[in-house]
N, C-alpha and C positions, 0 to 999 in steps of 0.2 A: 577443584580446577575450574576457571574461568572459560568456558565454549568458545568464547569470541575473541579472548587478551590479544592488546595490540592489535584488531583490526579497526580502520576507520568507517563508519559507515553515515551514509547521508539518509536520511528518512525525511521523504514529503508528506506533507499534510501531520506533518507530528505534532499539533497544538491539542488535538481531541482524539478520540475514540481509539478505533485500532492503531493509528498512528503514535498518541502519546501511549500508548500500553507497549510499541514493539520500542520506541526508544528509552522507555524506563528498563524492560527486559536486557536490553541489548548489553546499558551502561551496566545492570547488574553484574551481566554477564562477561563483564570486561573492554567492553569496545569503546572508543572515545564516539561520541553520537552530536551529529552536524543536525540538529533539528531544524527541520525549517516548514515554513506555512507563510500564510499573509494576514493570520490572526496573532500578532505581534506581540500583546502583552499576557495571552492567554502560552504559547510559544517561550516566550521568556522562562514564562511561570515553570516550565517541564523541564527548560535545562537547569532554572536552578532546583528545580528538584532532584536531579541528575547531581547536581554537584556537594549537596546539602547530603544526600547518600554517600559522597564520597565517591564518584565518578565522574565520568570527562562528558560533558555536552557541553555544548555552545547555540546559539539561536540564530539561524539566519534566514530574514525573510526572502521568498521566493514565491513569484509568483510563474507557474509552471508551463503556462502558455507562452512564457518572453522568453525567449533564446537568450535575450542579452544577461539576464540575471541568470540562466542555467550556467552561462560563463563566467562571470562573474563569483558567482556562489561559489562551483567547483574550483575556480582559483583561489579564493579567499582559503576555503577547507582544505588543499591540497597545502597550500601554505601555511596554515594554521598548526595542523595536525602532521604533515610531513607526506599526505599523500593520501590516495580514497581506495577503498579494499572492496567497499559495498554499497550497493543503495538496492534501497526499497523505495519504488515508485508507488505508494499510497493514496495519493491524495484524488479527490474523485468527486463527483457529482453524483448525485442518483437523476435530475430533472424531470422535465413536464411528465405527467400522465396523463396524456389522450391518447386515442387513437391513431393510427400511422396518418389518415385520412387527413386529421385536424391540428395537425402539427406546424406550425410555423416552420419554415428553413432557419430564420434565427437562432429559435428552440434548440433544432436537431442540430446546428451548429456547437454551439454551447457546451453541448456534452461530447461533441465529439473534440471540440478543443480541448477541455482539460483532462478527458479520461483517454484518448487516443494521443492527441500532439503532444499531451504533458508525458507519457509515457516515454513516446519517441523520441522528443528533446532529451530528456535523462538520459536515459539508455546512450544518444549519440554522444554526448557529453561525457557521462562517464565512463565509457569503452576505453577513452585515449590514457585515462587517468587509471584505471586498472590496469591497463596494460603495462605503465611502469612498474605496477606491482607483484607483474607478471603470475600475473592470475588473479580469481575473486568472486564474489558475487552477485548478482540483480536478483531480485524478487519483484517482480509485479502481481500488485491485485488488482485480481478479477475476480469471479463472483461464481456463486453458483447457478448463475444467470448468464454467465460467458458458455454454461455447458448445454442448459434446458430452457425452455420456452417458459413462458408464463402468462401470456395475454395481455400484458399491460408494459407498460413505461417503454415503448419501443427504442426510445434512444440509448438508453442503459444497458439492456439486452445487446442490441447496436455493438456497442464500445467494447462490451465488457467478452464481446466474442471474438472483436476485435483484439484486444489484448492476449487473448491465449494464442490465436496463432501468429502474432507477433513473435511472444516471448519461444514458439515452438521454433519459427525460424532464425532467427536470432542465435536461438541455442544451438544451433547446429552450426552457421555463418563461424560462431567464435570457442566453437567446445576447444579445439586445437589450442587453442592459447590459451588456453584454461582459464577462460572466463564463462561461467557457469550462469545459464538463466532459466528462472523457473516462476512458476504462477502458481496464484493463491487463492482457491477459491471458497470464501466463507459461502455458510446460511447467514440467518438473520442473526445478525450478533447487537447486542441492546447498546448502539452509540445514539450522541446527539443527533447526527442524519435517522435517522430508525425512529428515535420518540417522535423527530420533527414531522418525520410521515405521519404518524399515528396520528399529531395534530390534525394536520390538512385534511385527514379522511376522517377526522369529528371522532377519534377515540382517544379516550383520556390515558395516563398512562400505563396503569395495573391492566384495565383491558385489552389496552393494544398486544404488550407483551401475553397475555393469556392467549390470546389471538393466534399469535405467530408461533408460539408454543408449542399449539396444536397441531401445524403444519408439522415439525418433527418429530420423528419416531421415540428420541429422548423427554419428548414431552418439555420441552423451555427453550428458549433461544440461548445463544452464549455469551460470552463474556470476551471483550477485546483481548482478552490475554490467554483464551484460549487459542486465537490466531497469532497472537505475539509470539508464543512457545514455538510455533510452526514453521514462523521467521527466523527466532535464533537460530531453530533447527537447519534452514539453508542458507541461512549468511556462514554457519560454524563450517570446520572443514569434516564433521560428523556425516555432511552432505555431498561430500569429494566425488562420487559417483554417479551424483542425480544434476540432470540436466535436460531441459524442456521437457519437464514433467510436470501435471498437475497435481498439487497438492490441494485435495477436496477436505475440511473442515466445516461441516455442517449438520451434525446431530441425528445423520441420517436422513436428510432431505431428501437424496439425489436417490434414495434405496427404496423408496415408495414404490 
């Protein structure tokens, strides 16, 4: 049996990492999957992987800090597909690492636009579109950095703390109309953002991952579709009961 049949779901940042892994999952699992990113031919590449499998994706570029393309998008996909059931707000920066002290406003901008305003844009946008569907779901990710401190990248930390009590208030503003929101908070899961760090901070990439490994108690970091699994799990109606809850996926980081 299909978790998802017949639900529409839009997935941001779905060209790489946990984004291409929850919309490859999704289509598996029955959903027609609206991919979108502003890595366009990379993006392509995932829905017609989607469709080469013999499920429903489509590509549409979006860049998450413009309103006018969150309107745009969700009209295009509401019309495409006959209407929008779900979205996963994915897509995200990690940004600078200094010090709070040494931070540019630009900087601390930056991340707060796409991983805060891109969240909020979604979110206001697809409310009206679920609600024709009379009911649904949002999934936002955040981190396990939305929950605990870590000393470093303060804009990230920022956002991603931002994001959980968004998705907490939220989820309560719209539980009644049975539109369902909930957060996701990986450890270190081995996408292109995560090798890229490992660059910047001069480790290659076997060491990086050993590195981070060692931070959790499962001893490895994970794999984008250990969080993908997590997402069908609350877009499905498997998740009819959960609402502004966090979903922690991290190898036991947070258990330390």
């Amino acid at each position: 049996m299909k978790r998802v049949a017949e639900k529409v779901v839009v997935v941001t940042g779905g060209a790489r990492g946990i984004g291409r892994a929850c919309c490859l999952r999704l289509a598996e699992e029955g959903a027609a999957v609206a991919v979108t990113d502003m890595l366009d031919d990379e993006g392509r590449a995932v829905a017609d992987e989607i469709a080469e499998a013999g499920g429903r994706g489509d590509y549409w570029h979006l860049d998450v800090t413009d309103e006018s393309e969150w309107e745009r998008v969700l009209t295009d996909v509401s019309s495409h597909y006959g209407g929008v059931d779900g979205l996963v707000n994915n897509a995200g920066v990690a940004g600078i690492n200094k010090s709070t002290e040494n931070i540019a406003l630009a900087d601390w901008e930056h991340v707060m636009n796409v991983n805060i305003n891109g969240v909020f844009l979604g979110t206001k946008h697809a409310i009206p579109r679920i609600r024709e569907r009379h009911g649904g779901s949002i999934v936002n990710l955040s981190s396990i950095y939305g929950i605990i401190g870590a000393g470093d990248v303060p804009p990230y930390h920022a956002s991603k703390g931002a994001v959980r009590l968004m998705t907490k208030n939220d989820a309560i503003a719209y539980a009644r109309e049975g539109i369902r929101i909930n957060s996701v908070h990986p450890g270190y899961i081995w996408t292109p953002l995560v090798e890229g760090l490992g660059r910047r901070l001069g480790y290659d990439a076997d060491g990086f991952q050993q590195e981070l490994g060692g931070r959790h108690p499962v001893g490895h970091v994970g794999e984008p579709d250990d969080i993908a699994w997590g997402i069908v799990y609350l877009i499905s109606d498997e998740s009819k009961f959960m609402t502004g809850s966090e979903l922690v996926i991290d190898g036991g980081y947070t258990a330390w």
